[in-house]
C-alpha positions as CSV (number, residue, x, y, z in Angstrom):
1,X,-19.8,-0.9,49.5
2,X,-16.8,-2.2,49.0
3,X,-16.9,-6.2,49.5
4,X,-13.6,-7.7,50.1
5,X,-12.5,-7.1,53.8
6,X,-9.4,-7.6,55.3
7,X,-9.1,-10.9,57.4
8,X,-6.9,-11.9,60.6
9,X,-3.7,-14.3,59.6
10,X,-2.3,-17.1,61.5
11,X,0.4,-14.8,62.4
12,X,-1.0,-11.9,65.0
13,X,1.9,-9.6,63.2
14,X,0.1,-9.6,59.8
15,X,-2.8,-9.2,58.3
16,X,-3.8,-9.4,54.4
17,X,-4.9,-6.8,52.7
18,X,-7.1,-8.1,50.0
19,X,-8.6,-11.5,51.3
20,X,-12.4,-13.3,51.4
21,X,-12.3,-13.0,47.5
22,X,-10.9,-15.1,45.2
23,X,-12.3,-18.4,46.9
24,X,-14.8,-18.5,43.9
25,X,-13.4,-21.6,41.5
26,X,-15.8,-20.0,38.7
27,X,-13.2,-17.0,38.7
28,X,-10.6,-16.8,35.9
29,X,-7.0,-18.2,37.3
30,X,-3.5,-17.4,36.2
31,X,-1.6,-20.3,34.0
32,X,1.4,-20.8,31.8
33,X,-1.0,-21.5,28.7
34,X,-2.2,-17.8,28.3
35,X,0.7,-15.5,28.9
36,X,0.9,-12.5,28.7
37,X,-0.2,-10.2,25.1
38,X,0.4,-6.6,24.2
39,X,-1.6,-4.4,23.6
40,X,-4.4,-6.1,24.4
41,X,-3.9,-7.2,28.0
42,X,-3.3,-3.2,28.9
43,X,-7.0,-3.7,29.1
44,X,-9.3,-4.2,31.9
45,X,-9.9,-8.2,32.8
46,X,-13.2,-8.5,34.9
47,X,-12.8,-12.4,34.5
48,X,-10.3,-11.6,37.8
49,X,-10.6,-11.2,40.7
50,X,-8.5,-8.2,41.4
51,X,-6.2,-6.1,39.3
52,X,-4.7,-2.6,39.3
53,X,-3.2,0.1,37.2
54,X,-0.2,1.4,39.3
55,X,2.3,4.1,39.0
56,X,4.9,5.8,41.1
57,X,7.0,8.6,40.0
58,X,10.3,9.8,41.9
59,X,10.4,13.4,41.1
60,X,12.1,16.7,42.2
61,X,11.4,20.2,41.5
62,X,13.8,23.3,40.5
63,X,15.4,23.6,43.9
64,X,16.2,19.4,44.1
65,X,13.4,19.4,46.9
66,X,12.7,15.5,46.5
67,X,8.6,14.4,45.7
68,X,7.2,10.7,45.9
69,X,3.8,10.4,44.0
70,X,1.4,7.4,43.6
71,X,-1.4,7.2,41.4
72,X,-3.4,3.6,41.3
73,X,-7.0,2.2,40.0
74,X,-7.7,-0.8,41.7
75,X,-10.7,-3.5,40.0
76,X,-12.3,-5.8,42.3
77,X,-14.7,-8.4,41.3
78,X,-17.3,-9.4,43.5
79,X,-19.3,-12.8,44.1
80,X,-21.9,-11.3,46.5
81,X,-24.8,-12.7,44.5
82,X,-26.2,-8.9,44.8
83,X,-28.2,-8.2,41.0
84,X,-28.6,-4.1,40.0
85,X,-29.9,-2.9,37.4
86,X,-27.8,0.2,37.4
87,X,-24.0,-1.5,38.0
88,X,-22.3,-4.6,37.5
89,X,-20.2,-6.8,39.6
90,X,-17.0,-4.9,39.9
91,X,-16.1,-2.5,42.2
92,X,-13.1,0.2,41.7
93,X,-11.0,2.1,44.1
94,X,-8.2,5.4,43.6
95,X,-5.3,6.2,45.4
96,X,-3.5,9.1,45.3
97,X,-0.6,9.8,47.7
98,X,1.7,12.9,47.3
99,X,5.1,13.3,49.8
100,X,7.6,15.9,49.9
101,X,10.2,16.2,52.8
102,X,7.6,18.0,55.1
103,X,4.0,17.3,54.1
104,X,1.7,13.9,53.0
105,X,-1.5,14.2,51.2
106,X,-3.3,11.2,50.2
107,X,-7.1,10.2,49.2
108,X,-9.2,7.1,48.8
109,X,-12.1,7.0,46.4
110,X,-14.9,3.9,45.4
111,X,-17.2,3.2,42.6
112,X,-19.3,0.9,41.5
113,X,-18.9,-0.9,38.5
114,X,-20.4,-0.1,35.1
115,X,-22.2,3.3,35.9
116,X,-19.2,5.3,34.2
117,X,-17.3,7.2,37.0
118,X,-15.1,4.8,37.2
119,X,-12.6,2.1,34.5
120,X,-10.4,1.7,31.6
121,X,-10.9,1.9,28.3
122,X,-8.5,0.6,25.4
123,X,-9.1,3.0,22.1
124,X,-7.2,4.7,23.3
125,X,-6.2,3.6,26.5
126,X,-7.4,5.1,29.6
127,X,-8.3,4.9,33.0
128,X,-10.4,7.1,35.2
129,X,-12.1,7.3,38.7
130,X,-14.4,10.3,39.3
131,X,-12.2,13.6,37.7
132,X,-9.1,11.5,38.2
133,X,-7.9,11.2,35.0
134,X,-5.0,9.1,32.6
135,X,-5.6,8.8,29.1
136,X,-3.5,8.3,26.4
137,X,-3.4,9.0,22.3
138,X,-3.1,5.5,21.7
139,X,-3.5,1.7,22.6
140,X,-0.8,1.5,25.1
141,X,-0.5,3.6,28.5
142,X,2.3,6.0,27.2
143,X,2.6,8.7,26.6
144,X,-0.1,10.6,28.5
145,X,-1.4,12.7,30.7
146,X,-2.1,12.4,34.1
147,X,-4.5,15.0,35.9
148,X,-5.6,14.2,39.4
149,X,-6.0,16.2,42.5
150,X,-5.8,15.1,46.5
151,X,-8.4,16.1,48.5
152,X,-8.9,19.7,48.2
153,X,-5.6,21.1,48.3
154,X,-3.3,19.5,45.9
155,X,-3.6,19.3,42.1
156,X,-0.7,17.4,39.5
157,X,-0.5,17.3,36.4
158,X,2.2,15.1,34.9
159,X,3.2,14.4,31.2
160,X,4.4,10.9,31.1
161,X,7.0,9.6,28.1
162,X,8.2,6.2,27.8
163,X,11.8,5.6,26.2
164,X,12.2,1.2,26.4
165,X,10.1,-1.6,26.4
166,X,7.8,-3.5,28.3
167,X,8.8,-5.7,30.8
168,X,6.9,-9.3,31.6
169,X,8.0,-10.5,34.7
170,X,8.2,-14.0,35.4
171,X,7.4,-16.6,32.5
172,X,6.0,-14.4,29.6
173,X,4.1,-12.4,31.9
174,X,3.3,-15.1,34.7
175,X,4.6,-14.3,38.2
176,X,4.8,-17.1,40.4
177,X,4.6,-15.9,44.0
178,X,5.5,-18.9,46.2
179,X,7.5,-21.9,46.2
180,X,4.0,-24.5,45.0
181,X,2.7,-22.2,42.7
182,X,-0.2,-22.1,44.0
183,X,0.0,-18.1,43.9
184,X,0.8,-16.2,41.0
185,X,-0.2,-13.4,38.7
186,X,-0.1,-11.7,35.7
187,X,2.3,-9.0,36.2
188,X,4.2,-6.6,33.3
189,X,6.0,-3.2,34.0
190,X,7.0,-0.4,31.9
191,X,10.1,0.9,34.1
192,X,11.4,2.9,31.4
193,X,8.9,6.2,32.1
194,X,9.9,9.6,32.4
195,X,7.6,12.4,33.9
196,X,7.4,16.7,33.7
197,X,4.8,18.5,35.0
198,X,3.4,20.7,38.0
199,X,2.3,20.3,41.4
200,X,0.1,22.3,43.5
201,X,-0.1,22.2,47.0
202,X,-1.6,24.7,49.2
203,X,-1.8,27.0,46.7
204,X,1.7,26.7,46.0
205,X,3.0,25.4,42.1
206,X,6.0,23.5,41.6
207,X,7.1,22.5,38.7
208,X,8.9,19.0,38.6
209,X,10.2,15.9,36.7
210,X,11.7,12.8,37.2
211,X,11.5,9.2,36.9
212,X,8.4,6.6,37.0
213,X,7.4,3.4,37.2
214,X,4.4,1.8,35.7
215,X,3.1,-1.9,36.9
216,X,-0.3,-3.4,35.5
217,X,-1.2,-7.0,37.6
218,X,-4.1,-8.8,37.7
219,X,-4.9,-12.2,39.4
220,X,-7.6,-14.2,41.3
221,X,-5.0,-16.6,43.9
222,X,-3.4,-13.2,45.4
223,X,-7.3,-12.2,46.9
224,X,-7.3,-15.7,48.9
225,X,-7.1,-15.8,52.7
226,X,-4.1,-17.3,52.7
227,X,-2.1,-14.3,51.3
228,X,-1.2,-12.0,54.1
229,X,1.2,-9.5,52.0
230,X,3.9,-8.6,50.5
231,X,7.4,-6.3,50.3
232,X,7.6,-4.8,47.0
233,X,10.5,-2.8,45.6
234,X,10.8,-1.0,42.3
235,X,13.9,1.1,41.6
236,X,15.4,3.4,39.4
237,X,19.6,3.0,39.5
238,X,21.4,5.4,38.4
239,X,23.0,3.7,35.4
240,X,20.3,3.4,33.7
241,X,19.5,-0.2,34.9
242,X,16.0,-1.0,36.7
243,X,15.1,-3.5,39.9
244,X,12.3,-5.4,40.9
245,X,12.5,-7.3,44.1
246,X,9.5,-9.0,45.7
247,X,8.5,-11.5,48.2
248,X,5.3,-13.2,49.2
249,X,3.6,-13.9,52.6
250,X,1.3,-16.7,52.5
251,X,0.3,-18.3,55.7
252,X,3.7,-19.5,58.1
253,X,5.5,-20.5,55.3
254,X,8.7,-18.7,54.8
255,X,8.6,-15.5,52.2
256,X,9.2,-16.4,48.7
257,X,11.6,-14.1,46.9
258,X,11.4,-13.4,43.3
259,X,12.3,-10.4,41.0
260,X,13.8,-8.8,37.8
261,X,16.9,-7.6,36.6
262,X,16.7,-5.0,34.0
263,X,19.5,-3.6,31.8
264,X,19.4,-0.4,30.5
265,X,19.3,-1.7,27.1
266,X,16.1,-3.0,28.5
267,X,17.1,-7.2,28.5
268,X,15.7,-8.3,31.4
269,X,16.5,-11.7,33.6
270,X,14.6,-13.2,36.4
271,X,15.8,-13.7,40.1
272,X,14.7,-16.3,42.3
273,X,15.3,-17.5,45.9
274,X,18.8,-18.5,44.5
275,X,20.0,-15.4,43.6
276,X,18.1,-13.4,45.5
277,X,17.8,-12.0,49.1
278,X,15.1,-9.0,51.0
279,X,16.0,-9.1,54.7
280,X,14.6,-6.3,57.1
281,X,17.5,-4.4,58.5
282,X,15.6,-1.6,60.5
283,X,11.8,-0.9,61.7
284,X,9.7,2.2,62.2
285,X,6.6,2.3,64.8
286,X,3.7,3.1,62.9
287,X,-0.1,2.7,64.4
288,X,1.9,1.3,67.8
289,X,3.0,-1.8,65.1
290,X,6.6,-1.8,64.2
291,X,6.9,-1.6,60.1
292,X,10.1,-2.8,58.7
293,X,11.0,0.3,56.5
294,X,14.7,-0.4,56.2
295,X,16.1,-3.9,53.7
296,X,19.2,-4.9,52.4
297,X,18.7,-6.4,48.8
298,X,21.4,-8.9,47.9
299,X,22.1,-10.7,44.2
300,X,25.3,-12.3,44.1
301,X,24.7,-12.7,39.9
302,X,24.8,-9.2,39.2
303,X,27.0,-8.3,42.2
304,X,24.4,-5.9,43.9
305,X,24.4,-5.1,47.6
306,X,22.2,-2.8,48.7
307,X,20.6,-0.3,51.6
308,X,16.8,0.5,50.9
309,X,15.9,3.3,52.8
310,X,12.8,5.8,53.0
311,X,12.9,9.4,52.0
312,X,11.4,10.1,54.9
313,X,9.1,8.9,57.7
314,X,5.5,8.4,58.2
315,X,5.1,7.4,54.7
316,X,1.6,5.0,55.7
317,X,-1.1,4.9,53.5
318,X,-4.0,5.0,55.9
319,X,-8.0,4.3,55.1
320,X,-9.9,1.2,54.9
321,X,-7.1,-0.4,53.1
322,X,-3.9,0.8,54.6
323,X,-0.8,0.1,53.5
324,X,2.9,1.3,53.6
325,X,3.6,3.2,50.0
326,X,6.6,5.8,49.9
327,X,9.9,6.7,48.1
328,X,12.6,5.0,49.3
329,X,16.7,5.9,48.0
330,X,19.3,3.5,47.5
331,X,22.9,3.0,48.5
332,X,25.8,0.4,48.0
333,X,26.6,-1.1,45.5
334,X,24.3,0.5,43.6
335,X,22.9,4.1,44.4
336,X,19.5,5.4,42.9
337,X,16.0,6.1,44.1
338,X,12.5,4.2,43.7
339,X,9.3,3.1,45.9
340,X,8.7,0.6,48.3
341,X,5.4,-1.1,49.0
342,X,4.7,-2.8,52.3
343,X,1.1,-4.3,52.5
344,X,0.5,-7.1,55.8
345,X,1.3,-4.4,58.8
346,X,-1.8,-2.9,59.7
């Protein structure tokens, strides 16, 4: 069993997703004096108390028919006390979530730690839940393969290249999440993936490429009670340039907006509250709770003004931890594609 539950806010419209953890001092915390190291932080860091191996890939197929795929391994770390003698104190999850224009398949899985069905190894990299698998040729993520399949009626298999550099978001890798500091992370991206491959669904192959993003994140301050979500935004413009935009929930306090401005050339500068702006411009009832889905994304230093929209509706991941994950396309200023992440609106 999973053991980190989601707990009420102070707000009655949100609710945090990962919270009841974390509250441990004993548990590893995220500072300025250990930043971030490659390769050797692509690895797993059970010191945390939660961490996750996430990609999302904005593909199409021969015809232009439009496909938004996630693929993440979560790592929690547990202080329940409880002693086996067959696992250890971490617990993993999957999700897989396929959309195209007309259909939505997603699946949860959970293992325990340390009996093998379940991690990431580093030699080469590679990460694994059951017979969903990502492994690599050498000590970074890319290139690799991806094999994975959604319930019993969808299969991908995805070749993924990278073609620029890593990016450390933040301060060398540290992301500070609110305006005290009090919540932060560990958070690099490789935004600078491309993806072929094949998808089957109902019996149906397809093949398709595109574009993908990669984010690896690990902290112990983002599992507290007091963190009841987030907007996230990762996109792919059409000039070659990347985006991440993100802003923090914690307790009444108003959202705190940071991101990162990536060039083609892959230079990268940080936004904050200063120069930038995520304001809800639309909402879309989902489990009788209205989800904002629409955002206009403003940066007056590198003159972007934007409409985030989804692909499509309905794009909820549902379970025990439910979430809003879909594609999303851009226009403005700036036109391209990407994903949005939603998590506080169950």
């Amino acid at each position: 069993m999973l053991l980190v539950l989601m707990a009420c806010s102070k707000d009655s419209e949100r609710t945090s997703l990962f919270s009841g953890a974390g509250e441990s001092a004993a548990r590893a915390q995220v500072t300025s004096k250990n930043p971030v190291s490659l390769p050797a932080d692509h690895a797993s860091h059970p010191a945390y108390e939660l961490e996750w191996w996430y990609l999302t890939f904005v593909l199409k197929d021969a015809q232009e028919r439009p496909y938004g795929v996630q693929f993440t391994l979560f790592r929690f770390g547990t202080d329940s006390g409880f002693v086996s003698n067959w696992s250890n104190a971490q617990q993993w999850m999957g999700h897989a979530s396929l959309h195209s224009l007309n259909d939505h398949a997603f699946e949860s899985r959970f293992a325990a730690g340390g009996v093998g069905n379940a991690g990431v190894g580093s030699a080469p990299f590679s990460a694994w839940i059951d017979d969903w698998q990502w492994q690599s040729d050498s000590d970074a993520p890319f290139p690799a393969t991806l094999r994975f399949r959604i319930n019993q009626h969808t299969q991908l298999s995805l070749t993924v290249k990278d073609n620029g550099p890593y990016i450390r978001h933040g301060d060398n890798g540290v992301s500070v999440k609110s305006r005290d500091g009090k919540f932060r992370s560990y958070y690099y991206s490789q935004p600078f993936l491309t993806a072929t491959g094949a998808i089957t669904h109902q019996g149906t192959q397809r093949a398709v490429s595109g574009e993908a993003w990669y984010d690896h994140e690990w902290t112990s301050q983002l599992a507290r009670r007091e963190a009841l979500g987030w907007d996230w935004f990762s996109v792919h413009f059409d000039n070659g340039d990347k985006l991440m935009a993100f802003q923090m929930h914690v307790d009444d306090a108003v959202p705190y907006t940071t991101g990162t401005y990536i060039k083609h050339d892959g230079t990268a500068r940080t936004l904050t509250d200063s120069d930038l702006t995520i304001r809800p411009t639309g909402y879309e009832t989902i489990n009788e709770k209205p989800v904002p889905v629409n955002w206009q994304i403003t940066s007056q230093a590198h003159d972007i003004n934007i409409s985030v929209s989804p692909f499509k509706s309905g794009q909820w991941n549902p379970g025990q931890f439910a979430y809003y994950e879909g594609r999303v396309t851009v226009s403005g200023t700036h036109k391209g594609s990407g994903f949005m992440e939603l998590t506080g609106y169950q």
